[in-house]
DOLUM-596162 format. One record per residue (C-alpha): x, z, y. Coordinates in steps of 0.001 Angstrom, whole numbers. Layout:
R; X; Z; Y;
...
REM end
This chain:
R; 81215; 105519; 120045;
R; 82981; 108298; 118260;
R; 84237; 111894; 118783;
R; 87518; 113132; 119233;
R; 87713; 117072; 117163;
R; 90198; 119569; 118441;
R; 90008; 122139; 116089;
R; 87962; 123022; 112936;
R; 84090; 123714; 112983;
R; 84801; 126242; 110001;
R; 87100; 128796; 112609;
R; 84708; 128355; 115863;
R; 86822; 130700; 116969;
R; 90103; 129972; 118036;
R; 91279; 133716; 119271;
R; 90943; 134129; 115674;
R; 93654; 131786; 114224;
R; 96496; 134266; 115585;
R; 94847; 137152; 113373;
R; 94941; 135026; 110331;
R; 97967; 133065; 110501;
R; 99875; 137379; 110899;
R; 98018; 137883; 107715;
R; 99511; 135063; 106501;
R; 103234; 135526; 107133;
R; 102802; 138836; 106160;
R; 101343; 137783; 102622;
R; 103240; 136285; 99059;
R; 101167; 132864; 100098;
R; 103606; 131297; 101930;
R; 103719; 127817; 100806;
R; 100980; 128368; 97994;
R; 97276; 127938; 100167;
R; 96562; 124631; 98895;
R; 94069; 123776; 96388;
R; 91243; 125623; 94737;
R; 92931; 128273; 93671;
R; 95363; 128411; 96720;
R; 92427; 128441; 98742;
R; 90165; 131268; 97444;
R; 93499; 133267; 97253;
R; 94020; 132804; 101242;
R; 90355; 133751; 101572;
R; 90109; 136597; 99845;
R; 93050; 137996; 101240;
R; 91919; 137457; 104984;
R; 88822; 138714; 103870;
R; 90347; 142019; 102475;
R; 91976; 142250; 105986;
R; 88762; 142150; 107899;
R; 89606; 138522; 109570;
R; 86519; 137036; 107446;
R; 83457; 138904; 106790;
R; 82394; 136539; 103861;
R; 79204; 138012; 101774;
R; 81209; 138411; 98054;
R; 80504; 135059; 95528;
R; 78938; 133122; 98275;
R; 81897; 130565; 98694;
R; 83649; 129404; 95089;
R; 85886; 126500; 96903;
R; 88262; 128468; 99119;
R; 86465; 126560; 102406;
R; 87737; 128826; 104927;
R; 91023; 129735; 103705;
R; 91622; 125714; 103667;
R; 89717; 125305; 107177;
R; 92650; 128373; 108665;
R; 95025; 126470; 106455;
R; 94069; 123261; 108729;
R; 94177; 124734; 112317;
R; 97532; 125953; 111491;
R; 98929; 122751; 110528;
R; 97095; 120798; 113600;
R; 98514; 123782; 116210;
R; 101926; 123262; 114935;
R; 102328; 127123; 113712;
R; 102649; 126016; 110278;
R; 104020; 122461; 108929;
R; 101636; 120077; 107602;
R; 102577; 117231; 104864;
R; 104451; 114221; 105794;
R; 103499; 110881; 104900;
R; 106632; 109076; 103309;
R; 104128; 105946; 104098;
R; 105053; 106699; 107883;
R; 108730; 106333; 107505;
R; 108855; 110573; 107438;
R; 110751; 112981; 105445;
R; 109058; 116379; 104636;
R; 113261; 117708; 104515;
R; 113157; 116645; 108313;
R; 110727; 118949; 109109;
R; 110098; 122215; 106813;
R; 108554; 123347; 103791;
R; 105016; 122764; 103442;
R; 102720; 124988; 104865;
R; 105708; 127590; 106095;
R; 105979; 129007; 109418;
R; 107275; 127264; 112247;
R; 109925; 128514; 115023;
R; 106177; 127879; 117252;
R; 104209; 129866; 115033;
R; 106782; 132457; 115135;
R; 106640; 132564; 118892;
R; 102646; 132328; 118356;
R; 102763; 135300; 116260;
R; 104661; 137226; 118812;
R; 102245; 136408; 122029;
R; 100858; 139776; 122982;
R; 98371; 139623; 125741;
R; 95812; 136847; 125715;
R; 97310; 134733; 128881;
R; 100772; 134320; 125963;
R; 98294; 133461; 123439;
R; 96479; 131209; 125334;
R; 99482; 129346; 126726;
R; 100629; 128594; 123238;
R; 97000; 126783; 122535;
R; 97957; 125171; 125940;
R; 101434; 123321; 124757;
R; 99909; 122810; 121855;
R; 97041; 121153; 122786;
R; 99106; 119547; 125727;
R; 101271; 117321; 122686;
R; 99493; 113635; 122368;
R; 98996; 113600; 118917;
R; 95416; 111804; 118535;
R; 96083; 108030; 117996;
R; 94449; 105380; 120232;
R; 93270; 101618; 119098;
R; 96675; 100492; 120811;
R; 99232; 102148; 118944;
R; 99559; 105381; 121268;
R; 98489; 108961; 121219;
R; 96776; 111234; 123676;
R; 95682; 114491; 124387;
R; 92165; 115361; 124415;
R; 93297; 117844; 127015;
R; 94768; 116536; 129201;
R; 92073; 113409; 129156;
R; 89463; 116563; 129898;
R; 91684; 117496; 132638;
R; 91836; 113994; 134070;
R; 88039; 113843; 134061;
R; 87478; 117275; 135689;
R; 89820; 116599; 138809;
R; 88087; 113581; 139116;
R; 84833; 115192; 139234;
R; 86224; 117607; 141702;
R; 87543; 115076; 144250;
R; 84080; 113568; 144136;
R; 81759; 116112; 144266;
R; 83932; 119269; 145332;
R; 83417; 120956; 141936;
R; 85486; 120578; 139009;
R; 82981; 121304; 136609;
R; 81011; 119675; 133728;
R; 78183; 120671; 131946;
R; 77704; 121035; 128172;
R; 75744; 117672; 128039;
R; 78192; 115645; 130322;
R; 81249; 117301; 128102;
R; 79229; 116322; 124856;
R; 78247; 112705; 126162;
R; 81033; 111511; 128368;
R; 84233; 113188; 127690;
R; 84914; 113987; 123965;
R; 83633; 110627; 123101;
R; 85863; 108654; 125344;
R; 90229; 109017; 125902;
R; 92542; 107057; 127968;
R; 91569; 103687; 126872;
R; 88609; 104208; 128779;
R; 88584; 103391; 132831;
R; 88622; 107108; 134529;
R; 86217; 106372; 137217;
R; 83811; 104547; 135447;
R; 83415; 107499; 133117;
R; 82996; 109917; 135631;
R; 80461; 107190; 137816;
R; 78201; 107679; 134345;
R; 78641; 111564; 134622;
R; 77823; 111281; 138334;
R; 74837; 109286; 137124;
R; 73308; 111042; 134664;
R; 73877; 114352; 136921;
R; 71620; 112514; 139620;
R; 69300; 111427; 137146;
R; 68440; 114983; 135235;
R; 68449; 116632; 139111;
R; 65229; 114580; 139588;
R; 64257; 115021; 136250;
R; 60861; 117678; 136079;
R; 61699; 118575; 132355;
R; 65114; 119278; 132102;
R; 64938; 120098; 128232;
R; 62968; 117186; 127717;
R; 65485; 114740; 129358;
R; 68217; 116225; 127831;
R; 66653; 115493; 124299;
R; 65592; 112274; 125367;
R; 69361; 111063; 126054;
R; 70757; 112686; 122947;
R; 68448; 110421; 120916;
R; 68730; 107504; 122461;
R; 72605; 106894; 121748;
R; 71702; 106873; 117838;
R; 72053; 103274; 118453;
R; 75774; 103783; 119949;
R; 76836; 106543; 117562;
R; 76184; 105798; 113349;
R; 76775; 109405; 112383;
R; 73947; 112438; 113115;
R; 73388; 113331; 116642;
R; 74039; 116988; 116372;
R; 77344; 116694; 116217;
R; 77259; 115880; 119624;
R; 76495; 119821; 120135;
R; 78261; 121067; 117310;
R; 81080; 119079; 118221;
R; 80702; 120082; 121677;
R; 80574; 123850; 121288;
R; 84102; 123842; 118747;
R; 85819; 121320; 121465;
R; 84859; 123403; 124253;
R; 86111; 126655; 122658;
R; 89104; 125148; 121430;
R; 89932; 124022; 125213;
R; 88910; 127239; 126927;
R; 91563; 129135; 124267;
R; 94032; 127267; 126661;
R; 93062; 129056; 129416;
R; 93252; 126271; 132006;
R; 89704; 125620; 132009;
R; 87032; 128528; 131536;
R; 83347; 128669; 131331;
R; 80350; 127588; 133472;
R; 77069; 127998; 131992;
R; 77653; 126166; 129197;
R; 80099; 123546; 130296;
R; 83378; 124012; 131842;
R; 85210; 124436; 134925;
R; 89019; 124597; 136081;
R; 90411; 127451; 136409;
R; 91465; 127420; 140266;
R; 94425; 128944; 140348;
R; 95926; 126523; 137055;
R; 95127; 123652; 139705;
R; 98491; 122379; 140263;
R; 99328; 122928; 136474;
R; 96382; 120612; 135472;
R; 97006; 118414; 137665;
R; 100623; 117684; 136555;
R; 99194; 117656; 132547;
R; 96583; 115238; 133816;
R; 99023; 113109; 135354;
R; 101058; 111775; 131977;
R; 98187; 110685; 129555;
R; 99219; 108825; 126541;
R; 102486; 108762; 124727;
R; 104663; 105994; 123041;
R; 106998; 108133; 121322;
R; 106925; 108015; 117620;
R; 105231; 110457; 115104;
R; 108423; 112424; 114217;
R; 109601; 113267; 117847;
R; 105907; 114406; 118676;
R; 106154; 116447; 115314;
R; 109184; 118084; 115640;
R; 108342; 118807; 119467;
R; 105059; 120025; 118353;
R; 106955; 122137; 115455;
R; 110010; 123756; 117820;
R; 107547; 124977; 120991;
R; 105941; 121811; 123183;
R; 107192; 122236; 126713;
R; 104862; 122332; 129506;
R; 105517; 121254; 133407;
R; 106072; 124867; 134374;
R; 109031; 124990; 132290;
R; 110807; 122925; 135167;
R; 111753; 125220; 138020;
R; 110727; 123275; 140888;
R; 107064; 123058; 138917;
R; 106979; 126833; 137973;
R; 107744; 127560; 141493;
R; 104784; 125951; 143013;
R; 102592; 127472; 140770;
R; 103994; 130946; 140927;
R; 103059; 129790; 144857;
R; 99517; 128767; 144134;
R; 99058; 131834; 142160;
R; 99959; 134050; 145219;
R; 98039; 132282; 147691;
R; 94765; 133462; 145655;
R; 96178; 136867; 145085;
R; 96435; 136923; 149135;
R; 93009; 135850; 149878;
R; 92100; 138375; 147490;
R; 93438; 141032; 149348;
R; 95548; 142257; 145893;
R; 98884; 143711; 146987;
R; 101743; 142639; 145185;
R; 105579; 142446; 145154;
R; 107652; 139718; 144650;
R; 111589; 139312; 145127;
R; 111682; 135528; 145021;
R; 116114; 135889; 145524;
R; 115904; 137285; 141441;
R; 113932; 134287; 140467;
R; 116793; 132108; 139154;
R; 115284; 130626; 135993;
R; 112006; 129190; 135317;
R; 111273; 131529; 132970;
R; 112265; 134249; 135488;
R; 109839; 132386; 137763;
R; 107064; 132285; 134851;
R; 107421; 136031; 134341;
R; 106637; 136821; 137463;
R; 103762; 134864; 137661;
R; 102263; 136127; 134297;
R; 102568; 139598; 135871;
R; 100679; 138143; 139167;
R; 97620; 136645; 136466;
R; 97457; 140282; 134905;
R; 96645; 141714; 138747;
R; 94040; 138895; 139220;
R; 92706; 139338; 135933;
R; 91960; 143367; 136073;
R; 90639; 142763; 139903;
R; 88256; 139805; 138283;
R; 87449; 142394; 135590;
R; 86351; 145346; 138140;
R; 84383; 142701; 140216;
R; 82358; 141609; 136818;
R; 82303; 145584; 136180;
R; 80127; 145951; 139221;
R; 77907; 143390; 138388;
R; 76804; 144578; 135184;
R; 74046; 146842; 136415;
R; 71954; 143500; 137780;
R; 72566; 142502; 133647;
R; 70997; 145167; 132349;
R; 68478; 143074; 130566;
R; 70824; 140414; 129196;
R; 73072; 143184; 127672;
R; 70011; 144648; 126021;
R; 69201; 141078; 124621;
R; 72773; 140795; 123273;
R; 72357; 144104; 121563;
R; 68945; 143332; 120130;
R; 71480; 139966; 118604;
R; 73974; 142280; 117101;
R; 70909; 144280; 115404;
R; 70048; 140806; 113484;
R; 73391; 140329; 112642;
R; 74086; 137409; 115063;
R; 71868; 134169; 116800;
R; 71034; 133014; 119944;
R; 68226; 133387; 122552;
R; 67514; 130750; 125173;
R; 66319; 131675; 128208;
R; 65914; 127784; 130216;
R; 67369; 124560; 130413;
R; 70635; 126158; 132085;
R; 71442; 130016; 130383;
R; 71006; 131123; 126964;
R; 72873; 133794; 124868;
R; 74769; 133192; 121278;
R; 76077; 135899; 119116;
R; 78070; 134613; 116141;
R; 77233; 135547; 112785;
R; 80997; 136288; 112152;
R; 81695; 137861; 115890;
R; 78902; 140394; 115320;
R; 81178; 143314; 115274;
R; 83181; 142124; 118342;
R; 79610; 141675; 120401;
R; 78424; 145174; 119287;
R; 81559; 146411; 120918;
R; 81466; 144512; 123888;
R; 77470; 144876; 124760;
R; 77802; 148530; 124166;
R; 81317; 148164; 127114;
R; 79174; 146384; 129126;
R; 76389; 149140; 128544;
R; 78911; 151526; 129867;
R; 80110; 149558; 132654;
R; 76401; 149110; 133866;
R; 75656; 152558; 134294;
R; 77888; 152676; 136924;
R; 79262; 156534; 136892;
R; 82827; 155670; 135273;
R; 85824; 156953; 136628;
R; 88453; 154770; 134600;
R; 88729; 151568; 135066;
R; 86365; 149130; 132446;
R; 90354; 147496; 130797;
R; 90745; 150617; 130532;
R; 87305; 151593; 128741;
R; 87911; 148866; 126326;
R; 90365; 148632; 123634;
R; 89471; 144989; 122412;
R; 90881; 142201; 124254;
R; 88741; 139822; 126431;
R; 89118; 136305; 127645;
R; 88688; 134399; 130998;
R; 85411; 134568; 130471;
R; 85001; 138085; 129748;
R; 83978; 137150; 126096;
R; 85338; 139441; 123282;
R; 88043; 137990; 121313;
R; 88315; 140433; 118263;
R; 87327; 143998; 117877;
R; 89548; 146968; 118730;
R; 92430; 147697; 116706;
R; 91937; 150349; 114498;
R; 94601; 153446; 115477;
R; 92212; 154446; 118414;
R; 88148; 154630; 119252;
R; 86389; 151827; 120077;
R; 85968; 152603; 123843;
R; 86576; 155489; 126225;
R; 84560; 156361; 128907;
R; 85784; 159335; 131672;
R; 83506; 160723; 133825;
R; 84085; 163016; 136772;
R; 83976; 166281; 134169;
R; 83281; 164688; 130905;
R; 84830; 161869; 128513;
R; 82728; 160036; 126136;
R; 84831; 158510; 122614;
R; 82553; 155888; 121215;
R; 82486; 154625; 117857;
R; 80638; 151266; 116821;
R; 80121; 149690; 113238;
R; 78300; 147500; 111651;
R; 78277; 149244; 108483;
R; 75101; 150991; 106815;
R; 75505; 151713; 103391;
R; 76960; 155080; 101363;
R; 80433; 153009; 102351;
R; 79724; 154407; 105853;
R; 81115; 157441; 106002;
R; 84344; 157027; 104066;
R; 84715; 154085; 106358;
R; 83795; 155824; 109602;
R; 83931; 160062; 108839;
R; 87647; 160650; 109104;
R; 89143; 158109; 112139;
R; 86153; 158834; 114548;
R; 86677; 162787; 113455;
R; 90123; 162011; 113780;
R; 90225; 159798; 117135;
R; 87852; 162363; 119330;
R; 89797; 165117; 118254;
R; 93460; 163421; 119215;
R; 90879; 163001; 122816;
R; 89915; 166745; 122919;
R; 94383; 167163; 123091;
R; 94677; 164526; 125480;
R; 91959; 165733; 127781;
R; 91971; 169392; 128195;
R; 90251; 169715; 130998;
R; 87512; 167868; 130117;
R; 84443; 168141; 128074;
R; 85405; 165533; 125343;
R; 82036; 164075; 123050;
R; 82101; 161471; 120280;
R; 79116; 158904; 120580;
R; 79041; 156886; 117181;
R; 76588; 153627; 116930;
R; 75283; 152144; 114327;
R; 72750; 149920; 113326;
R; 71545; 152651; 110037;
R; 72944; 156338; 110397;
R; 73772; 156883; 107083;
R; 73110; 160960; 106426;
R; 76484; 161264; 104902;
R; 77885; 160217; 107932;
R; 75306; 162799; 109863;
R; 76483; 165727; 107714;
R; 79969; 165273; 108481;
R; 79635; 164737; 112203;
R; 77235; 167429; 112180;
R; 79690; 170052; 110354;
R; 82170; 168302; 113242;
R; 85827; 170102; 111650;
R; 88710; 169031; 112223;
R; 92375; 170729; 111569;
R; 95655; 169906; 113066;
R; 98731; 169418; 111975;
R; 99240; 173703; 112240;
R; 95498; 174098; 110769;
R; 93962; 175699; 114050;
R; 90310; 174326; 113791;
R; 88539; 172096; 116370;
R; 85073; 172047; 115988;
R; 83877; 168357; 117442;
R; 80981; 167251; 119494;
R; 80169; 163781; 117779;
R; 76545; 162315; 117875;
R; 75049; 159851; 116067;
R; 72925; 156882; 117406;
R; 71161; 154142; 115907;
R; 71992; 151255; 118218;
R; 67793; 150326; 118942;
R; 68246; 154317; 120160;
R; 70938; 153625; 122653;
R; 69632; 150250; 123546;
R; 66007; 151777; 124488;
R; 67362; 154315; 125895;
R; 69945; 151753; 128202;
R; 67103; 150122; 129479;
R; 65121; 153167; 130170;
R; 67097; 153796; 132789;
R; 66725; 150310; 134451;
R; 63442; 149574; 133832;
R; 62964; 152966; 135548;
R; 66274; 152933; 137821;
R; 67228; 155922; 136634;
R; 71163; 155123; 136297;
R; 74394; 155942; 137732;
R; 74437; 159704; 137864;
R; 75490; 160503; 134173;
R; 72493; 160595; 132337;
R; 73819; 159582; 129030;
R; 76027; 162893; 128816;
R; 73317; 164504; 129239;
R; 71606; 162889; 126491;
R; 74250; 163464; 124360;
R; 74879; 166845; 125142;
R; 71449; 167959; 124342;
R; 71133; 165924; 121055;
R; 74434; 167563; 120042;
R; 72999; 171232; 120442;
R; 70245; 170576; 117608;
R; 72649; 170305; 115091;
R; 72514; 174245; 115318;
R; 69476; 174391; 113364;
R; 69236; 171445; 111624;
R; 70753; 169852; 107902;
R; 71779; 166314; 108438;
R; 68425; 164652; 107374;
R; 66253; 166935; 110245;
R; 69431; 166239; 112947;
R; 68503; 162804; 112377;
R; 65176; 163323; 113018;
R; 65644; 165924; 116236;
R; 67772; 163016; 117608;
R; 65239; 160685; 117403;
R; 62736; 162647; 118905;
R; 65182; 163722; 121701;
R; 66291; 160129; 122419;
R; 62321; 159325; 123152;
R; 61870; 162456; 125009;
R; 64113; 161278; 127428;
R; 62947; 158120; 127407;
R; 59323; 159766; 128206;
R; 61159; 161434; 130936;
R; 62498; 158386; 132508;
R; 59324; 156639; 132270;
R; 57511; 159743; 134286;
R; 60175; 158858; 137006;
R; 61252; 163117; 136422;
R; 64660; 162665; 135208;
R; 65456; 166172; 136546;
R; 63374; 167535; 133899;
R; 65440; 166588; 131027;
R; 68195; 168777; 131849;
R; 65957; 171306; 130325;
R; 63936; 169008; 127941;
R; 66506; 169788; 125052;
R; 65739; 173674; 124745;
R; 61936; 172349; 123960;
R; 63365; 171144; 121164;
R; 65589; 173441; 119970;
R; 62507; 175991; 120133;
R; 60490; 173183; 118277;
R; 63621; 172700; 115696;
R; 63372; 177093; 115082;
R; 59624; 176958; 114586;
R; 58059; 173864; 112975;
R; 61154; 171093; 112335;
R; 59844; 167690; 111322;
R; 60171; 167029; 107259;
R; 63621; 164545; 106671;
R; 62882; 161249; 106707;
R; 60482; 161692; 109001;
R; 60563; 158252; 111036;
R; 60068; 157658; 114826;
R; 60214; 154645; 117036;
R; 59067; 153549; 120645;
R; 55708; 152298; 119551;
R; 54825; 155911; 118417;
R; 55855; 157475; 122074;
R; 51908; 158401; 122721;
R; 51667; 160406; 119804;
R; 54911; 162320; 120812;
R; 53888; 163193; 124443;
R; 50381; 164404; 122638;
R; 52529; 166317; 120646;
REM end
């Protein structure tokens, strides 16, 4: 028994690779990544551009800029070495290690259904050999296995374990059905099974007899394979295994259909190299998806227009269908908008993650939680959306909340861009700008001071009807960073002054806060503003160390408030404060956290 790999376990990440390969072709590398010093060159550079968030002298080998270096070669965006062995001829192909007329296109994909259907023809070439002579396609062999599955059980859907067990460590060369008669099996089996956990372990160690090398890569190999084939977008998540994605049905079904090749290394290379075609780039075959795809937007009840008389090409045809996917995609995105409030608790968990800087939490046999160590900065700018979303009062929609992208699965795949905020949330009379970082030193406010001053204020133009306030987050407020949003100036273009409502939160403030409301259910009517509002009017009286402090108190006074069930009561709780702030303000640095909430209601 072995394991097939798709992609790298040193870039878990595939929604990554697009990121680093731009600052790539952008860069003086080209051609000069490999070795040592090639290496720690790529590294460092897609370190200074915020791709890798390596801690400085920790890696002297260049490991990740030679991991990127590898997923670029095996996606065909960049060309690998030729073995002269082989029969090959690097002058056939390209330079080493330059960009490819694929990773041009790659580097062009815009939305996340183009990027994914680049991983898709590029995972759909058969380039992993078999005992026989022939490749295959670990995709399309996952594909094979997950129709199967369907046709038996009505479900196409595995689980991690039956991915990890079954399907990456068998291809084509195996009998289809008996495979999925072992899946079927072991299903049945761990159904009946009282300790789920316990069975689970109990299989993984007994195939040390069928597998020579250490059993964990079953799960570490199983998490990069599955990420590597959701980045596809033909299959998404289910708990922790996978499912098809129903309306890519017919498209699997034709990739399933052709499973291993014959043709020789240096047609599957150069098809790899130019752009690997897919079924839908046949008309008849983009047609009947473009159909399929309608049919769901129908029983959706999602209007749409089509003039099928202009579709003459299949990439006419393929358009239009790409335009029908972004319509299913924003109504599945409003539908898992009004589910947040039920997640309440899970968001908080994910927040509590991002405070430790990544890590997981399990919650049974089925459901657990992971934030990545190097994804920290995308999750603090998701769970804070989903925050948002959960409270329910927004009147934009949550794609438009978010400026970071999102996959099938609603997962962030990088963090926002940086000529905008973070997120923007409009309420019926109000518009909150929010501002997230994961930076806590003195670096904080050169980092942070001028583009959130900068981004609310460009808000405060857009929106001049509106009350427009600047919520930043992070995990430390660094009192630099206070001062200026406390002084909250800002000059245009023809020096006429804004003055700028921007308040500073730690994020264990706006996460105790967040579930304040739901422990209490005290949500949905714009609380938050409120909040914000009120612990913007202290900076009045305050210097940036006792702001910090009035915050803190006024975040737990509200918190108080929610707990007494007498929201209604904070609308004037702030002025208590202010009074408080005039008379006896605490000394800075004063500290103040949940577990002293007693000794502030005494007070």
């Amino acid at each position: 028994m072995d394991i097939w790999q798709i992609g790298n376990t040193g870039v878990r990440n595939p929604m990554r690779i697009q990121d680093a390969l731009r600052v790539y072709a952008e860069s003086p590398l080209i051609g000069k990544i490999r070795g040592v010093g090639g290496s720690i060159a790529f590294m460092d550079l897609l370190c200074e551009k915020h791709v890798l968030h390596n801690e400085p002298g920790k890696d002297d080998s260049g490991s990740y800029g030679r991991k990127f270096r590898f997923v670029f070669n095996a996606n065909g965006f960049t060309y690998d070495v030729v073995s002269r062995k082989r029969g090959l001829l690097q002058e056939d192909f390209g330079c080493v290690d330059a960009i490819t007329p694929f990773g041009k296109a790659f580097l062009e994909a815009e939305t996340i259904p183009a990027v994914q259907e680049c991983f898709l023809r590029a995972s759909s070439v058969p380039m992993k050999p078999l005992s026989d002579g022939r490749t295959f396609s670990p995709l399309r062999w996952t594909l094979a296995i997950l129709i199967e599955v369907g046709k038996r059980t009505g479900s196409a859907d595995l689980s991690f374990i039956e991915f990890a067990v079954f399907v990456q460590t068998t291809d084509p060369s195996h009998d289809i059905e008996s495979v999925v008669n072992r899946i079927l099996k072991f299903r049945a089996g761990r159904k009946d099974a009282k300790a789920k956990k316990k069975f689970d372990a109990n299989y993984y160690a007994g195939l040390k007899n069928e597998y020579c090398k250490n059993v964990k890569n079953f799960r570490e190999y199983g998490d990069m394979n599955i990420r590597y084939l959701k980045a596809t977008g033909i299959v998404r998540a289910r708990g922790h295994g996978i499912a098809l994605v129903t309306e890519k049905r017919t498209l699997a079904e034709k990739l399933a259909a052709v499973q291993v090749s014959n043709l020789p290394e240096a047609d599957r290379l150069k098809a790899l190299y130019k752009c690997p075609t897919l079924p839908t780039d046949d008309l008849d075959v983009a047609k009947e998806v473009l159909v399929e795809t309608e049919s769901l937007l129908e029983s959706r009840h999602i209007s749409f227009q089509i003039d099928h008389r202009r579709l003459v090409t299949p990439q006419d045809v393929n358009n239009a269908r790409s335009k029908l996917e972004v319509l299913l995609a924003q109504d599945s995105e409003e539908i898992f908008a009004k589910e947040q409030k039920c997640k309440w608790s899970e968001i908080a968990d994910y927040m509590d993650l991002v405070m430790h800087n990544g890590g997981k939490k399990v919650y049974d046999d089925e459901y657990g939680i992971e934030v990545p160590k190097e994804e920290a900065s995308a999750y603090l700018e998701w769970s804070v959306w989903r925050a948002f979303l959960a409270m329910n009062t927004l009147h934009n929609k949550p794609y438009n909340v978010r400026r970071f992208k999102i996959d099938q699965d609603f997962l962030p795949v990088c963090t926002a861009p940086g000529n905008g905020p973070d997120l923007i949330a409009e309420y019926a009379n109000t518009v909150v700008v929010i501002e997230v970082t994961l930076s806590t030193n003195s670096r904080q406010e050169a980092m942070e001071g001028e583009p959130v001053r900068r981004h609310v204020a460009d808000l405060v133009t857009r929106y001049p009807g509106k009350n427009v306030y600047g919520l930043f987050i992070a995990n430390k407020i660094d009192t630099n960073t206070a001062e200026t949003f406390r002084n909250g100036v800002w000059y245009t273009k023809d020096d006429v002054k804004m003055n700028l409502n921007i308040v500073p939160f730690t994020l264990s403030q706006f996460k105790d806060y967040f579930v304040s409301l739901f422990k209490t259910g005290h949500y949905g009517h714009g609380e938050i503003v409120d909040l914000i509002s009120a612990c913007g009017d202290y900076r009045k009286h305050c210097d940036a160390p006792s702001w910090k402090t009035a915050i803190s108190k006024g975040v737990l006074s509200a918190i108080v408030q929610n707990n007494e069930g007498n929201v209604a009561e904070f609308q004037n709780a702030h002025e208590d404060m202010l009074e408080a702030a005039g008379v006896a303000m605490p000394q800075a640095g004063d500290e103040f956290t949940l577990s002293q909430e007693a000794s502030l209601m005494a007070d």
